[in-house]
C-alpha positions as CSV (number, residue, x, y, z in Angstrom):
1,X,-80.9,53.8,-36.1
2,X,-78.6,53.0,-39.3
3,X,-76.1,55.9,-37.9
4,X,-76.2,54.6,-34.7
5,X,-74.9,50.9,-36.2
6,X,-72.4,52.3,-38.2
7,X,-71.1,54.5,-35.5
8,X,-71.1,51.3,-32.9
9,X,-69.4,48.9,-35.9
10,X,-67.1,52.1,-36.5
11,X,-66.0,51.8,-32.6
12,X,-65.7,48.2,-32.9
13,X,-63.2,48.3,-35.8
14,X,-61.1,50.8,-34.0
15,X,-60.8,49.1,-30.7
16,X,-60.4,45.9,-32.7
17,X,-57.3,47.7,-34.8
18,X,-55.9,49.3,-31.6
19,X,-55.5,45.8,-30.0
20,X,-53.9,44.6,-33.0
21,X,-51.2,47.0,-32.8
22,X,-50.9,46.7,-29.2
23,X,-49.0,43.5,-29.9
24,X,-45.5,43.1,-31.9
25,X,-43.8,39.5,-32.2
26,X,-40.6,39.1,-33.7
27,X,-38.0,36.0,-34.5
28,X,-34.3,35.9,-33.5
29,X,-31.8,33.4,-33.5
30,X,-29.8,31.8,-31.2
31,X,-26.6,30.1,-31.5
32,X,-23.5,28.4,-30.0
33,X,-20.0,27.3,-30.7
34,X,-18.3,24.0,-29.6
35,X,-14.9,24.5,-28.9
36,X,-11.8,22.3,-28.3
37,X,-11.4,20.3,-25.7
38,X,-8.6,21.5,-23.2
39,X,-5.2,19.0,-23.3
40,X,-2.5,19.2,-20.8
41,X,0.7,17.0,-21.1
42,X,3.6,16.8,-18.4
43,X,7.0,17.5,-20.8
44,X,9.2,17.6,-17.7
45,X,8.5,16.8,-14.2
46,X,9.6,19.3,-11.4
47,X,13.2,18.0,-10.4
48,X,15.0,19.7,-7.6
49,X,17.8,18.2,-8.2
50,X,21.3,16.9,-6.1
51,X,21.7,18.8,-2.4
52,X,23.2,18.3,1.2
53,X,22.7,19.3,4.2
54,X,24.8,20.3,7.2
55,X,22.8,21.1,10.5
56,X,20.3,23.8,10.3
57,X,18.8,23.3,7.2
58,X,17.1,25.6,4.7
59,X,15.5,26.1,1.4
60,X,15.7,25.6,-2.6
61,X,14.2,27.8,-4.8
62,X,13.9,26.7,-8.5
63,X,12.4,29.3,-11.0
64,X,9.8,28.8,-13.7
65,X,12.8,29.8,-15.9
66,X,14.9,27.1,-14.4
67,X,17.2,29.2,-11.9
68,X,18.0,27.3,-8.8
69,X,19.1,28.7,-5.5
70,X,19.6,27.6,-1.9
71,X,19.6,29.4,1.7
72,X,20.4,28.2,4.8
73,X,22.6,25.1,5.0
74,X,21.5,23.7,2.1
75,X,24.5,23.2,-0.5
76,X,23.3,22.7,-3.9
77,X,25.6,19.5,-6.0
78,X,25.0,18.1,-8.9
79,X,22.2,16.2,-10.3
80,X,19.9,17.4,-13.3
81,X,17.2,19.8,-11.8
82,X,14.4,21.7,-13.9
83,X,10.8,23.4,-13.6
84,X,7.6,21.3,-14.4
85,X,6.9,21.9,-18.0
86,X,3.1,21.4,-19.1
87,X,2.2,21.7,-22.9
88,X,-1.6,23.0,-23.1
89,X,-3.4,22.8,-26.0
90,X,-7.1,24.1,-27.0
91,X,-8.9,26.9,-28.8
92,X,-6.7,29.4,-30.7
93,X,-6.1,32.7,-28.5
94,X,-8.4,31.6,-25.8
95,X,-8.1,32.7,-22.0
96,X,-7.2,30.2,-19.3
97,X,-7.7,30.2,-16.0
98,X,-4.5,28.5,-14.5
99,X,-4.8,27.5,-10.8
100,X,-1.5,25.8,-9.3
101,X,-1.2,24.3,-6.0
102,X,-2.5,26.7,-2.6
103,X,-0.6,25.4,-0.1
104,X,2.0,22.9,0.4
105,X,2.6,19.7,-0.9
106,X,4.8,16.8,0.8
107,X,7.4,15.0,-0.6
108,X,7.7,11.1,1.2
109,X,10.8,9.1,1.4
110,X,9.6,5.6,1.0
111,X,12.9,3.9,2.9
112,X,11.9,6.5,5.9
113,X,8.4,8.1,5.7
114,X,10.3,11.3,6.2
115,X,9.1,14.2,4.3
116,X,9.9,17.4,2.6
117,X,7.6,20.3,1.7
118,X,7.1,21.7,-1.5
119,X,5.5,25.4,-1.4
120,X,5.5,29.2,-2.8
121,X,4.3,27.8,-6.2
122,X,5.2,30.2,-9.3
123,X,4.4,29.6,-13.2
124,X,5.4,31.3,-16.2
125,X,3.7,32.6,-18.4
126,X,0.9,33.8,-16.2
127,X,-0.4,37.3,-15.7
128,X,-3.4,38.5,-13.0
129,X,-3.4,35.9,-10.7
130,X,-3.8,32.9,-12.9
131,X,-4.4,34.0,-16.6
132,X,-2.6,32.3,-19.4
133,X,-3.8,32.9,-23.5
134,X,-3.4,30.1,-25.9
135,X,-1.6,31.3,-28.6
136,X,-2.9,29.7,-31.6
137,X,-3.6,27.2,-29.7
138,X,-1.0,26.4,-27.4
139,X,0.3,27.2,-24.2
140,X,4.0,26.4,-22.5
141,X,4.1,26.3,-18.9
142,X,6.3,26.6,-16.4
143,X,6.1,25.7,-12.9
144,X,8.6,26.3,-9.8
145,X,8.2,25.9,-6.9
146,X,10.1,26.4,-3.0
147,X,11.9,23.0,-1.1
148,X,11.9,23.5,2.4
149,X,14.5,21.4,3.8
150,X,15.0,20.3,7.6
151,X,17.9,19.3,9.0
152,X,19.8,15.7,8.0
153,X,17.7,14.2,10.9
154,X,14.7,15.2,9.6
155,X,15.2,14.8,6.1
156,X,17.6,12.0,5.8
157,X,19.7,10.4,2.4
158,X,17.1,9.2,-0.1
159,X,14.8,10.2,-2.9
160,X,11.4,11.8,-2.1
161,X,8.7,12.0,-3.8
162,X,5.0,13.5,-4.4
163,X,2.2,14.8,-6.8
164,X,0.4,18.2,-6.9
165,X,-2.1,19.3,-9.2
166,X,-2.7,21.7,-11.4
167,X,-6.2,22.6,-12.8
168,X,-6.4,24.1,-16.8
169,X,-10.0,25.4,-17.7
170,X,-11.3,28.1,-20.3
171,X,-11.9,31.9,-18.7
């Protein structure tokens, strides 16, 4: 009967040790870094500059580098014209995702309500469809954009005006 214990309490340790090994637990850490908050400041607005028109019409192209062009009837004058110029600041070498206007945006005379359309947005420097790095730190863009222009009818003497956005976040 003693054997028969001790082989029973034998059993019992060993199924006892094998659940103890059936079980592991270990600690690990977990972290996080808070990173700078994004900052975008207008340097230059978007300017277009001087032009007339004769009858047809037509368009303006300004460059993110600043090179403005017409077709059409549009005669380009004076006047000072330039791209948008945003300064962007945040974490050193981080990616940005850069996304400037889809479609078009309108342009309003106040005298007239007449309106002009600003469209086929382009920025430098992006790359891939909207990615921009901020080298330590910072980030100059520029933006420039497409005028279409009606005829004098359409679009007559005056200033126009309008806002478009442009949305900075972190990639």
């Amino acid at each position: 009967m003693k054997f028969f214990k001790y082989i029973l309490v034998t059993y019992f340790l060993i199924g006892f040790n094998l659940v103890l090994f059936s079980q592991s637990s270990i600690s690990s850490i977990a972290t996080a870094e808070i990173i700078e908050v994004l900052k975008a400041a207008e340097i230059n607005s978007l300017k277009f500059g001087r032009f007339s028109l004769e009858s047809v019409g037509g368009e303006i192209r300004l460059t993110p580098d600043g090179v403005r062009t017409s077709v059409g009837d549009v005669a380009l004058t004076g006047g000072s014209y330039n791209p948008a110029v945003f300064q962007v600041a945040g974490q050193s070498d981080a990616t940005l995702n850069i996304i400037l206007p889809v479609g078009s945006v309108v342009l309003v005379n106040p005298n007239t309500g007449k309106t002009l359309e600003v469209y086929k947005w382009e920025a430098n420097p992006i790359q891939n469809g909207g990615i921009a790095v901020l080298t330590k730190g910072s980030l100059l863009l520029k933006v420039g954009a497409t005028l279409k222009v009606g005829t004098l009818s359409e679009n007559p003497v005056g200033k126009y005006s309008g806002t478009y956005t442009i949305t900075f976040s972190y990639d």
